[in-house]
N, C-alpha and C positions, 0 to 999 in steps of 0.2 A: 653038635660040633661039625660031626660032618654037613649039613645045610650049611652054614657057616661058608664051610672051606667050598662049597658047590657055588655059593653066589660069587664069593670073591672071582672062582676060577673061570668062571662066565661073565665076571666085569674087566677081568685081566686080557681076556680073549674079545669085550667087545673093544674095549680101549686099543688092542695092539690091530685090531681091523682099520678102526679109524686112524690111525697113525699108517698103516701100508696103504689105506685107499689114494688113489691117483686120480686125474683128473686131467684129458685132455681135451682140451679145443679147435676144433676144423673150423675154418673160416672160407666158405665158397672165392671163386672171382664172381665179376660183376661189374669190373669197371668203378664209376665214382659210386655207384650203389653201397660200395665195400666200406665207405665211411659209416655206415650200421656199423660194424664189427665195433668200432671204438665205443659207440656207447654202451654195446653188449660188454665189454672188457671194463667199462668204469662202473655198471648197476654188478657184476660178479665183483670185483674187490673194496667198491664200498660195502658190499657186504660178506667183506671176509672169503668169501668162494675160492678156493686153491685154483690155480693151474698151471698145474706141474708141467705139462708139454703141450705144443700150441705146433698146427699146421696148416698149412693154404694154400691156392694157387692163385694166381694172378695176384687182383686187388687184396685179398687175402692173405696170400705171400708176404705182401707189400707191407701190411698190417702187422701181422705176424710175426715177421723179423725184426719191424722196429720194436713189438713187443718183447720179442726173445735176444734185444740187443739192451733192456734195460730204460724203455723208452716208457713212462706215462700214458694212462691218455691223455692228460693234460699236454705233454711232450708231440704227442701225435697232434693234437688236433691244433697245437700253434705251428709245428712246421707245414701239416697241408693249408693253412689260413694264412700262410708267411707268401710276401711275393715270391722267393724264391724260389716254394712248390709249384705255380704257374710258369717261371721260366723252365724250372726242368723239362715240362710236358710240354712245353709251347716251343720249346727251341729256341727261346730269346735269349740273348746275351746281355748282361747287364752295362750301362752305356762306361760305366769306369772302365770295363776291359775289351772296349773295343779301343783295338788298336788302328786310328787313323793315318798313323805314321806308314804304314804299311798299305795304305788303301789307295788306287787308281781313283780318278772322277771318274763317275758316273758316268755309264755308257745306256742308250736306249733299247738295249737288244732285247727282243722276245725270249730267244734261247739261245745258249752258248754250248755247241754238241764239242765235246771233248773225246780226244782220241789220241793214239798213236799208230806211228807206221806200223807197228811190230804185232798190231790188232788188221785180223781177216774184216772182211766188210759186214760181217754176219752179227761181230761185235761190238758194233758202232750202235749206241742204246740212246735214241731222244731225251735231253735232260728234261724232259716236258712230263715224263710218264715218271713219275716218282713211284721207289719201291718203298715207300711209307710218308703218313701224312704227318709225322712228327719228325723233326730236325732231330737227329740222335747228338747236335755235339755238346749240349748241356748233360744228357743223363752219360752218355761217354765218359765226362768226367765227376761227374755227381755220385757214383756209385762208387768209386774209391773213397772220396770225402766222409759221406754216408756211415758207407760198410767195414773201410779201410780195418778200422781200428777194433772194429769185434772180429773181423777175421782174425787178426793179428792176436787178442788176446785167447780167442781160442784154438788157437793152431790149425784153423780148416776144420776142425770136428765141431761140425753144430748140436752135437752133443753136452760140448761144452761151454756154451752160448749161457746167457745168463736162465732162460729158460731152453730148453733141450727144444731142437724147432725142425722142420721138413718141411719141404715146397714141390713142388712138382712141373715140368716140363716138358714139352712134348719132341721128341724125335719126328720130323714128317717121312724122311727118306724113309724111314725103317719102320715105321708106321707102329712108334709107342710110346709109352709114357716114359720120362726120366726121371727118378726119386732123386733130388736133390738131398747128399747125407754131409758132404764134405765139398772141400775146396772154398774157392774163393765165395762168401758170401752175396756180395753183389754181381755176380755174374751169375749165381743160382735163381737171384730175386727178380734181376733183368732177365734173364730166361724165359720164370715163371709166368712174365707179366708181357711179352712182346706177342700183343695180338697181330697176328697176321694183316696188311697192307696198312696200321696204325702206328704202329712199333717198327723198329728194326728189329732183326732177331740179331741175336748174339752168335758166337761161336765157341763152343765146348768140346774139348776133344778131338777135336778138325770133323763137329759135325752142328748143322744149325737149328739151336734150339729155341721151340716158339711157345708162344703160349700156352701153360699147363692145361688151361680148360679144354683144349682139343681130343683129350683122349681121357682126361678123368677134372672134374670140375669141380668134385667135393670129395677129399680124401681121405676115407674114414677106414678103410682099409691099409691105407697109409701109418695114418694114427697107432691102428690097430696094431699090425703087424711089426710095429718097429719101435712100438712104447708099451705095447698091452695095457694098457691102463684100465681102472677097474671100474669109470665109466664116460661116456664122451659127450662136450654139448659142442651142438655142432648151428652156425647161421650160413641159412642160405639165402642168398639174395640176387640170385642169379634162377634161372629155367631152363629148358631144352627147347632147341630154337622151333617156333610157330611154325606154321606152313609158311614158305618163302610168299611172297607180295609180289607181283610183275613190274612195280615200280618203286618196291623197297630194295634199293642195291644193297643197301648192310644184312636183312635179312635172306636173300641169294648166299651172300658169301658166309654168313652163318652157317646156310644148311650144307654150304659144302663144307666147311670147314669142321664144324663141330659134330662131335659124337657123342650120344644119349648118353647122360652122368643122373647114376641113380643118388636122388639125394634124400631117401629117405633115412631112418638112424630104427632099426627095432627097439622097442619100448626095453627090452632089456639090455639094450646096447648104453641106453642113453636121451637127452634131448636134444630135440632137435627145433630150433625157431626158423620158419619160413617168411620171407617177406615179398612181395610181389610190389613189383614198383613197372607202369607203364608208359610214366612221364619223364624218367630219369636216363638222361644221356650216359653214352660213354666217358666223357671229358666233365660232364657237371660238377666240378669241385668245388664251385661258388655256392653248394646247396649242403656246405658241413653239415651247419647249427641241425638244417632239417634233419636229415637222415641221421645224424648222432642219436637226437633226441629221438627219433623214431624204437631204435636199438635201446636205449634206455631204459623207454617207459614199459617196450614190449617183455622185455628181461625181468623188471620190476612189479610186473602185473603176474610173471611165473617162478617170482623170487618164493614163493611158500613149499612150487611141488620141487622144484631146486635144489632148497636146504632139504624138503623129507629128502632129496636122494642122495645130497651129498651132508652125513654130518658132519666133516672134519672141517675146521676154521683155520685159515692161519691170519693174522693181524696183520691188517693194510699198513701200518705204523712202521713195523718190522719189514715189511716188504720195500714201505719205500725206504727204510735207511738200508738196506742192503743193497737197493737198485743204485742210490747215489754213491755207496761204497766200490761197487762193482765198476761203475762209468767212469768214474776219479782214478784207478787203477789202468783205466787203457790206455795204452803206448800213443804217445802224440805221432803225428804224424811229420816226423824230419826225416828228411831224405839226404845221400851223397849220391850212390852209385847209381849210374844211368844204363840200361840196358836196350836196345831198340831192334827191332827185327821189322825189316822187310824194307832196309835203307841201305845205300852200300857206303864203306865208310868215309869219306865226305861228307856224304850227308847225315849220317849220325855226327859227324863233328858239327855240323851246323847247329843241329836239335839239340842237342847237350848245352852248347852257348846259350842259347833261349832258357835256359834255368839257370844254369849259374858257371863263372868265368873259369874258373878253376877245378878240376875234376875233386878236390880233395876239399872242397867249400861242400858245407850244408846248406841245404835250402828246407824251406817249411812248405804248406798246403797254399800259403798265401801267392809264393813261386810258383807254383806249381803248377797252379790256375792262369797268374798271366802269361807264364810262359807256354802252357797249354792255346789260350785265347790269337798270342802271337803269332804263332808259329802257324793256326790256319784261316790269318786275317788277309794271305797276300794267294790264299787256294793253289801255293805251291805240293799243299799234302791236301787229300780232299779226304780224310778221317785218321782220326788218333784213337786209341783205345788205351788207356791206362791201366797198371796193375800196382799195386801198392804191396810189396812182398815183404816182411816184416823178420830182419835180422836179430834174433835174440842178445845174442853174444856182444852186438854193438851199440844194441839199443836204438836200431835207425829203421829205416825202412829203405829197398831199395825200389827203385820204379823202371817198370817195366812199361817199354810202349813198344805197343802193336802200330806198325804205322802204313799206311795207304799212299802211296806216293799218285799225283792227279797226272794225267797225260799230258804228252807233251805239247799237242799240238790244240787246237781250237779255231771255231768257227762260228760267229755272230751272229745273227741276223735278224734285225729290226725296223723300230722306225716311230712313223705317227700316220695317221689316216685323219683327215678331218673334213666336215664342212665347209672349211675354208679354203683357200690357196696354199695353205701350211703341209701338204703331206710333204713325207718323207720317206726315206730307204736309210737304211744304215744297213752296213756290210762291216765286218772285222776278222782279220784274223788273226793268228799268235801263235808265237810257239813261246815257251818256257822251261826252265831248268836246273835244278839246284844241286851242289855238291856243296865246295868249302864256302860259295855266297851264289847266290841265285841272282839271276837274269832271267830277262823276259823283253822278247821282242813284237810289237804291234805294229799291224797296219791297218788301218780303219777309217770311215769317212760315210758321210753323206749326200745322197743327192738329191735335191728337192726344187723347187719351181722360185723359193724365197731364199733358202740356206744351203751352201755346199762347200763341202771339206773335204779335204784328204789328208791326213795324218798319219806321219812313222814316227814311234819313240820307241828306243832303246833306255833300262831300265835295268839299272845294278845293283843288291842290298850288299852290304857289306857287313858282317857279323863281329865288329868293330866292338873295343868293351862300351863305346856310346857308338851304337848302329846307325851307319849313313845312307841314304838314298839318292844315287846319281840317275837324274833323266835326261839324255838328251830327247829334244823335238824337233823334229820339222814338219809343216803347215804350211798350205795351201787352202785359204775358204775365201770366201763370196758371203756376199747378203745383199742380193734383189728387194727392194722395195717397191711397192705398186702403189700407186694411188688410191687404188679402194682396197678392201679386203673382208667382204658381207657376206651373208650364208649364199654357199651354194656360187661363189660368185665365177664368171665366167669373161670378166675383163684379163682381155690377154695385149693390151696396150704394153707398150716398149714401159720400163721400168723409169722412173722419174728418178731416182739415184740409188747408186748403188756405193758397195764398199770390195774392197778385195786386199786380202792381208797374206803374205809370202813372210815368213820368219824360220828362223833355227834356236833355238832356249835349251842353255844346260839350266838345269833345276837340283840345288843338293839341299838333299833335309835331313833333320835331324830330331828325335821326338822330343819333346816338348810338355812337361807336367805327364798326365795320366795318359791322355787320350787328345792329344796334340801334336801340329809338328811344325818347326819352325822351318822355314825354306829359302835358301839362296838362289839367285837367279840371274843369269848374264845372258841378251841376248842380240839379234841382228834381225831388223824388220823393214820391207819393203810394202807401202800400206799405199793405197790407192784409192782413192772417192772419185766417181764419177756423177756428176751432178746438173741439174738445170736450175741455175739463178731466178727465175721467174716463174708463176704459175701458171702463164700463157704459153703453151707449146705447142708445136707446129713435128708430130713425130714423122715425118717426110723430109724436113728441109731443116730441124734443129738438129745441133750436135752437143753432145755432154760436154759440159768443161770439168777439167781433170786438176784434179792437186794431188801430188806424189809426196811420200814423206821415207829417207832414208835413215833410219836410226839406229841407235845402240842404247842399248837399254838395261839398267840391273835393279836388283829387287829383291826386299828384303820383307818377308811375309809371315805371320804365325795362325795359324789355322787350326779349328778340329771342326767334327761333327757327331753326332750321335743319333741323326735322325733316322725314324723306322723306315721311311722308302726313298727312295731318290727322287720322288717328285707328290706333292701332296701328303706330306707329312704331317702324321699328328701326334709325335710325339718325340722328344729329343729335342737337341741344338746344334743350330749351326753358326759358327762364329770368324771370323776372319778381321786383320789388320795388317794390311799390306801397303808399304811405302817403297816407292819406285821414278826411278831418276830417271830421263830420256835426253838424249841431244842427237841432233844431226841436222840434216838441210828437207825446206819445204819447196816444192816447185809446183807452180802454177802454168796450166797449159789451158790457153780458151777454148773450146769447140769450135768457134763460126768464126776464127782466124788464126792465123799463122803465125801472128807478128803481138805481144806483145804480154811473152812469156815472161816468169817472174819468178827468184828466187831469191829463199835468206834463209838466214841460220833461226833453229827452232830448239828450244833449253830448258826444261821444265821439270818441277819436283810432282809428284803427287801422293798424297795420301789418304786411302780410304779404310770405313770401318764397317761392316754387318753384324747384325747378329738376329737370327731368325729363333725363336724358342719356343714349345707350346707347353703349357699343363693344364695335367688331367684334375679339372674340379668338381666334380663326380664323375661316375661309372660311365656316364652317355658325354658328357659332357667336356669339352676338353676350348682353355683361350688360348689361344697363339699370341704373336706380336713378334713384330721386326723393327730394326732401326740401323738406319743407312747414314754415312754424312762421308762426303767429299769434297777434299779441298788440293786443288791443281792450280799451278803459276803459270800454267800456260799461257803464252802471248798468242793475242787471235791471229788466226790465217789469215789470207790474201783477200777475204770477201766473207759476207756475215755466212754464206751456206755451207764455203768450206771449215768453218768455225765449228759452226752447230753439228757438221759432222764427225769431229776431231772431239768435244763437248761430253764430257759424264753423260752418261746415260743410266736414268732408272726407269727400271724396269722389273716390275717386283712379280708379272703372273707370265703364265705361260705365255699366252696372247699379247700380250706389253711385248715381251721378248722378239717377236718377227715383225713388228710395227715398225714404222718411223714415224717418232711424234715430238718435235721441236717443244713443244711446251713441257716436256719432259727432258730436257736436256739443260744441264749449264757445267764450269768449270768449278761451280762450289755449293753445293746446296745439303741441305740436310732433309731429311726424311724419314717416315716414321707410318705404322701400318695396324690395327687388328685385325685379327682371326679368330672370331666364335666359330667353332664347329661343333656338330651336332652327330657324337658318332652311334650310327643305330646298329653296327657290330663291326666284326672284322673286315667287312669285304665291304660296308656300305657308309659313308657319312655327307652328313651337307655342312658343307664350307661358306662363310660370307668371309669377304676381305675389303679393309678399306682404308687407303693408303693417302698419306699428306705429302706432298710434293711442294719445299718450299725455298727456291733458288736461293744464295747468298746475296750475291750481283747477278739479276736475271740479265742476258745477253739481248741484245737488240740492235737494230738496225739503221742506219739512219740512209740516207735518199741516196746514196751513192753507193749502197747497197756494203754497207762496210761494217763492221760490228762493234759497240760498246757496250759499255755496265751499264744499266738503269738506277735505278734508286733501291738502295742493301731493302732485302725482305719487300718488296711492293707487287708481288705476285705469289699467288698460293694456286694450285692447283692438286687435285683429287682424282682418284681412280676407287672403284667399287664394283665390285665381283662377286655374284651367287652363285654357287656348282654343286651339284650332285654327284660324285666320286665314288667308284665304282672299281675295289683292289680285285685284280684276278692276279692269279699264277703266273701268268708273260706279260703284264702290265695292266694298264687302268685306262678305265674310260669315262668321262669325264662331259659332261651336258653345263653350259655357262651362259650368264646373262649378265654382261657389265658395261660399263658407261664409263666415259672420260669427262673430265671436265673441258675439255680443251683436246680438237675442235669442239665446236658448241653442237649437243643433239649427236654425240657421237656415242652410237647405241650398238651392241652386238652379241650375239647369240650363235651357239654351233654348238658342236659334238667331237669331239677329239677324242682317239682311241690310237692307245700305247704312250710313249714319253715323249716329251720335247726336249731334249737337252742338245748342248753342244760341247765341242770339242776346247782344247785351249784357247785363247787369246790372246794377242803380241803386248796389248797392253789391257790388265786385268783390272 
């Protein structure tokens, strides 16, 4: 009997072992390496393996939390395989929330230095030199979205997380580790994971905290001391940085950066799975499927000595109805009260309107977001930080923004360099300002050998409950045409015709659908061509004949755009439909006499349409296409040349753009374009473009040098362009080989480096 009660009391005591035994998991950083972790976490709970507490740093962290928030890995590995995960780490905005209502055109500048008076010279920092190579304004607000809602359900104790979880941080100033226990969840895991010149670092406690790997890279003393668990499997997928390389820059800033992290685990501690990866980037997240299954197989192939050391099971079954019990219970995310620090109140009254009109309305994550996107679509604020604090009693959340207000003042400075006659200079400067509505004042312009401008607009948002945009303009530009324009070319002959446009344009818009904006426009224009009727000139003894045009002009426009750069885009759309009324008087003045000037009244509708688009039809692969069509009642000028200069112009590339090419001109035509591009990465792709030009009523001439219609459709003319595109940081550069149809044999090749664009026009 007593053997009896001996076995029982030795099977009582192994059973209540296995019921206390714990079990937690360290997950190193590593970067995209850390995608291992998810298949080590899916080969442990398909086969039953507890893990009662789970901790990381960096990529680890990242893993971690989403495991300790209740997350799969099936739930893991659709959100980092989600585009959404590449915009957080890429800093892309998705094209529905950019807001173009809010956006200036396109300016050519290299770099834009931002400043104010109230800054010594010492802190005036080149926008050129970025303190990290990731845009923070996706993970700025992705980490409330994210984390919001487990912080909230566990009141800042990561204790109370769905699994019990710790991350770690690095203090630099103070030179140590930070145990992530409490507070905000997504500012523990943004901490955890902000490598040094990659990341921004965050701010905790008014101090800046960076990536955990710097002072401990695999946490097991972490685990240890603040779970005791009774034993630990720990993955690393991460090393201690090699001897630096004299031409590996990441490896230098490694061995400054980082401090030897012992990642061994003692046999009586624990396991420990090591994986050595020497092919694998920082950013590689296109390489899941790999490195899941790597984690997997390796876990499955040590699943035997595993179980001998962990007996206790709990069932995946029970695990996942309790995960979905637990995630169904977290407090959505609705917001009322708005909270803002580091705006003075003006400008928090402006920031509040961009969520919602009434202080006593609720708004959801969906607000949250555009009104987040809004508010730094116009770089009145040049960073937000949100905090999502979670009111019991109300059942809301209140939102907290940390906000950056951008300088006042700025300074431009760009342009284009080319092979051709085409360089340029562009200069700008600004000041700006916001309280109960924001204003912004430029003056900007370029000066080149082809195209010169000078532009002032003044610029007013109104935080209206539908927000308005008043521009006034005034412009001053030229466009020199030369006879030739060949690589390298060196004809400095008097210019064969020119243009020179004097206007004032109020512009009021208003947004329009998602990422649109509709536009009003009233304005006053003094337009002048300078030209020679013949192609026989005498540049000594001929004089340009001149036709003036005084007008008033208004215009009713709806517009967006969503493309990735200002010039060579391969991804997004750009779309416009603008109809605009003009009347005033045209005047005719000869060059080679005094006598027999000439004026009349000039009346005319016009309306045009674009729309440029590309998609991505695989990974390298991306088709464009555009289509144009313009139709004007303009009555012809005095003479076919002052026609053709008054005449639609298309002009669909860079180079088209500074040209003058009559066979490219009429008052109605329609047209139409592809774009195969071939993108071999971010910074590198080759472009073909190849454009149908096919007048309505082609314009012509007849012996008295006078203009009519020819016969509808009885000319087609073609443009075609190969380039090589080359994205840097302060613009692009750009190597091309195209051909016109018309002149005949009209062939050209150059190198253009930075942007070609221009300023407004009196008539668009």
């Amino acid at each position: 009997m007593k053997r009896i009660l001996w076995i029982v009391c030795i099977l009582m005591l192994h059973l209540s072992m296995l019921q206390a035994q714990k079990v937690g998991l360290v997950l190193s950083g590593g970067g995209a390496k850390g995608m291992t972790h998810i298949g080590i976490i899916r080969a442990l709970e398909e086969n039953n393996i507890p893990i009662d507490y789970i901790a990381g740093t960096s990529m680890g962290a990242i893993i971690g939390s989403m495991y300790a928030m209740g997350y799969s890995p099936d739930d893991m590995e659709a959100l980092i395989a989600s585009p959404d995960f590449k915009r957080w780490y890429s800093g892309q905005v998705e094209p529905k929330y950019e807001y173009y209502f809010k956006k200036n055109r396109p300016t050519p500048e290299f770099f834009n230095l931002r400043f104010s008076f109230r800054d010594s010279l010492s802190n005036l920092k080149p926008p050129i030199i970025p303190t990290s190579v990731v845009n923070p304004i996706q993970m700025n607000l992705v980490f409330v979205d994210l984390f919001g809602r487990s912080t909230a359900a566990c009141g800042g104790d990561f204790d109370k997380l769905f699994v019990p979880f710790r991350c770690v941080a690095s203090d630099v100033y103070n030179k140590k580790a930070l145990i992530m226990r409490e507070g905000d969840l997504g500012d523990a895991v943004r901490a955890s994971m902000s490598f040094p010149f990659v990341f921004k670092p965050i701010e905790i406690d008014s101090v800046l905290a960076y990536d955990g790997g710097i002072y401990n890279n695999f946490p097991t003393d972490v685990m240890r001391q603040d779970f005791k668990p009774d034993i630990i499997i720990g993955s690393v997928v991460a090393a201690n940085p090699s001897k630096p390389q004299e031409n590996d820059l990441m490896s230098q800033i490694e061995n400054m950066v980082m401090q030897k992290t012992d990642y061994s685990i003692p046999d009586s501690v624990g396991i420990v799975m090591t994986f050595k990866y020497d092919d694998v980037n920082l950013l590689d997240f296109d390489r899941l499927k790999e490195l899941h299954d790597i984690g997997y197989n390796r876990t499955m192939e040590l699943m035997d000595s595993i179980k001998g050391r962990i007996p206790r099971r709990v069932d995946a079954e029970n695990i996942r109805l309790k995960r979905m019990v637990y995630r169904s219970n977290l407090p959505e995310l609705r917001f009322r009260d708005i909270y803002v620090e580091g705006a003075n109140l003006q400008q928090q009254a402006y920031i509040k309107k961009k969520f919602h009109d009434e202080e006593s309305d609720i708004f959801t994550a969906e607000d949250l977001k555009r009104g987040y996107f809004r508010l730094l679509a116009d770089n009145m604020i040049s960073e937000i930080i949100p905090h999502a604090v979670y009111n019991k009693e109300e059942d809301l959340y209140d939102l907290h923004l940390k906000v950056k207000m951008g300088n006042n003042f700025s300074v431009r400075l760009g342009g284009s360099v080319s092979t051709t006659s085409s360089n340029q200079i562009y200069l700008g400067v600004g000041y700006q300002d916001l309280n109960y509505y924001s204003k912004e004042f430029t003056f900007d312009g370029q000066l080149g050998k082809i195209y010169n401008n000078a532009q002032l607009m003044a610029r007013f948002d109104l935080p209206t409950r539908i927000p308005t945009s008043y521009r006034l303009i005034a412009s001053l530009s030229t466009f020199d045409y030369y006879e030739n324009d060949k690589l390298f070319s060196r004809n400095d002959n008097p210019t064969f015709n020119s243009k020179d446009e004097y206007f004032v344009k109020l512009l009021v818009a208003l947004p329009f659908l998602s990422n649109k904006k509709a536009e009003f426009g009233i304005g006053y224009g003094w337009l002048e061509d300078h030209y020679f009727q013949t192609s026989v000139i005498d540049f000594d003894n001929d004089r340009l004949d001149k036709s003036s045009y005084k007008l008033l002009g208004g215009s009713v426009g709806f517009m967006g755009s969503t493309l990735n750069s200002r010039q060579y885009a391969t991804k997004g759309y750009w779309e416009k439909l603008i109809a605009q009324v003009f009347t005033g008087r045209e005047r005719f003045t000869p060059g080679n006499s005094t006598t027999g000037k000439q004026s009349n009244h000039q009346a005319w509708l016009q309306i045009s349409y674009f729309k440029e688009a590309y998609h991505t039809m695989t990974p390298h692969f991306t088709l464009g296409w555009m289509a144009n069509a313009l139709y004007s009642s303009k009555n012809f000028s005095e003479n076919y040349t002052a026609t053709m200069m008054q005449a639609g112009e298309f002009a669909p590339t860079p180079h088209s753009k500074l040209m003058y090419n009559e066979a490219f001109r009429a008052n109605q035509y329609i047209a139409a374009g592809v774009k195969p591009i071939y993108v071999f990465n971010d910074m590198f792709h080759l472009r073909t473009e190849f454009y149908g030009f096919l007048p309505i009523y082609p314009i012509k001439k007849n012996s008295q040098n006078k203009a009519y219609y020819g016969k509808a459709f009885s000319r087609f003319e073609y443009i075609g362009e190969v380039a090589v595109v080359c994205k840097l940081p302060f613009g692009a550069i750009s190597a091309y080989l195209n051909h016109y149809s018309s002149p005949k044999k009209e062939w050209n090749v150059g190198l253009t480096i930075g942007w070609q664009l221009f300023n407004y026009r009196f008539v668009e």
